[in-house]
N, C-alpha and C positions, 0 to 999 in steps of 0.2 A: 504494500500500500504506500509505504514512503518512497519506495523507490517510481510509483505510476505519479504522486505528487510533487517530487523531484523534476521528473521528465517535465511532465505537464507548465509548470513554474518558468523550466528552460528553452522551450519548444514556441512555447507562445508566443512572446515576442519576432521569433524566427517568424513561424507562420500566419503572425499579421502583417508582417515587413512583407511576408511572400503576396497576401492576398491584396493588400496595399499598392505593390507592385506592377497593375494591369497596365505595362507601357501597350498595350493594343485595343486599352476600352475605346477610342476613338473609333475603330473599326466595329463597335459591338450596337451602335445607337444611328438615328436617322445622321449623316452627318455629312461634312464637303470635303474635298481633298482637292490639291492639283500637284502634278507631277511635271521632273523633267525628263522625258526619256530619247536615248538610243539605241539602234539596234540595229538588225540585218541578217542575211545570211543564205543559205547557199540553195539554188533549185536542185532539185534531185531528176533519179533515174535518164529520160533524155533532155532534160532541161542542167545535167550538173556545168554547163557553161555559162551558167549566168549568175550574177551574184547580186543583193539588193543592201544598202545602206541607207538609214533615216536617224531622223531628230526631230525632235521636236516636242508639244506639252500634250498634255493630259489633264479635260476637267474633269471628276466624277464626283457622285455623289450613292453612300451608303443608304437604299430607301426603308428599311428593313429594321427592325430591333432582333436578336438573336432568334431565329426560327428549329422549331426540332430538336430532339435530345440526342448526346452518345455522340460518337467521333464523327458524322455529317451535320449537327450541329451548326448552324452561320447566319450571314446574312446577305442579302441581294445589295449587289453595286452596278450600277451603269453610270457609263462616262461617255464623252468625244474626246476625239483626237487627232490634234492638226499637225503634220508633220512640211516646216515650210523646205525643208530637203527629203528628198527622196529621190535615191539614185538606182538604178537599173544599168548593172555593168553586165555585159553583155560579149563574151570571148568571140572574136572572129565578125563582129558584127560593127556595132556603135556602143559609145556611151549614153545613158538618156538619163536626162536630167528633168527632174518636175516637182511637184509636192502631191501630199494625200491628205483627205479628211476620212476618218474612220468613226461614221456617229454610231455606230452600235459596237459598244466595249463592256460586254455584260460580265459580270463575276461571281462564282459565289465564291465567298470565303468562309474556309473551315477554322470555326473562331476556338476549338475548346483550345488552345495554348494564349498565354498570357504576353507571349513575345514574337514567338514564330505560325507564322497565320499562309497554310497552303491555300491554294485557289484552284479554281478550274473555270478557263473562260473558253468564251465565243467572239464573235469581231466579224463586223464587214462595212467597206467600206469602197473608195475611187479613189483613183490613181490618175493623176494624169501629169504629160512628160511633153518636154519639149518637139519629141520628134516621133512618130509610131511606132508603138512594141509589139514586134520585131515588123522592121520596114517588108516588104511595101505591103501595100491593100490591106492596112491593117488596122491600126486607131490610136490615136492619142492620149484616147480616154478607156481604162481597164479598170474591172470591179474586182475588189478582194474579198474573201470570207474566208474564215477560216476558226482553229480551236486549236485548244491546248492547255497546259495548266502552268503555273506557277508556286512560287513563294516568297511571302512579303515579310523582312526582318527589322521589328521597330527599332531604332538604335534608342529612342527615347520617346515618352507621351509626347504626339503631334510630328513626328519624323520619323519614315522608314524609308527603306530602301527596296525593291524588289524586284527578280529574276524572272524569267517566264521565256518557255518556247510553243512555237504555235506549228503546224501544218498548217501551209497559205496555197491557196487556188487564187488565178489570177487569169481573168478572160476580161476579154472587150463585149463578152454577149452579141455578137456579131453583127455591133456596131459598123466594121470594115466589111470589107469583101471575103476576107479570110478573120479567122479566129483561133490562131495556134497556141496563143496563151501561154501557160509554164501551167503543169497541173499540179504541183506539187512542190512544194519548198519548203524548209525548215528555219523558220527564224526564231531571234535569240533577241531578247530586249533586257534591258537597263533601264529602273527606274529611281528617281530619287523624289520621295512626297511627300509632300509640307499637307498636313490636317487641319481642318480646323476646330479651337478648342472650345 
């Protein structure tokens, strides 16, 4: 018995510091964020000669209060996202240059960790570039959708930073005469997001 009120005495403070701790309640309530992000990265199978780089912000917003019990536990985010670079390199062809808006950046985050908060999104969005991708009869203007997950690491309440790879499909919807698109690419993003308190 002295030794369960021993522990008890000792523990306690710990495990209010611990529940005290929520660097990710920001993510657990209706709330806003915006982010800076970069990223990119490489088409697959017969698209591996092409390669994609961007930058750019990220507005979203948490609509949600924590939904469902047990480790799918979270809540609902959607954002846009205006990237004013976005580059399409392109082996043996051209360089293209353009920007993208991505208004649909849906998320849900798996909130039960107090610091480390995984994801699993959706995204789609336009693309459009200086010069038609890939010339000719083709189009200036291409649609992305795509998914994938992530993980977001608060370094502090109101700032984290987070990771995330998607599968991108990328067509003009046969906007041009032709529509060879890239069916499949794997990209890689960097965020860094400021919350609000």
């Amino acid at each position: 018995m002295r030794f369960l009120l021993l522990m008890t005495t000792v523990l306690s403070p710990v495990l209010a510091a611990a529940q005290a701790g929520d660097d990710a309640a920001s993510l657990r309530r209706p709330n806003w964020n915006v982010a800076a992000t970069v990223g990119g990265g490489p088409g697959l199978v017969d698209r591996s000669n092409v390669q994609f780089i961007r930058g750019g912000v990220r507005l979203s917003r948490v609509f949600t209060h924590e939904l469902g019990t047990g480790p799918l536990r979270g809540t609902f985010e959607e954002g846009i996202e205006f990237n004013p670079v976005d580059e399409v390199l392109w082996k043996g062809r051209h360089d293209f240059y353009g920007f993208s808006v991505n208004p649909i950046v849906a998320k849900w985050n798996f909130t039960a960790s107090r610091k480390v908060v995984p994801y699993f999104m959706i995204h789609g969005g336009m693309l459009h570039t200086n010069q038609k991708v890939p010339p000719p009869n083709t189009s200036t203007v291409n649609f992305t959708t795509g998914g994938g997950f992530g993980v977001q690491y608060f370094l502090k309440p109101g700032r984290s930073i987070s990771w995330d790879v998607c599968a991108i499909h990328l067509s003009n919807a046969s906007l041009g005469d032709h529509n060879p698109g890239v069916n499949a690419s794997l990209q890689f993003q960097l965020s860094y997001i400021w919350w609000k308190h």
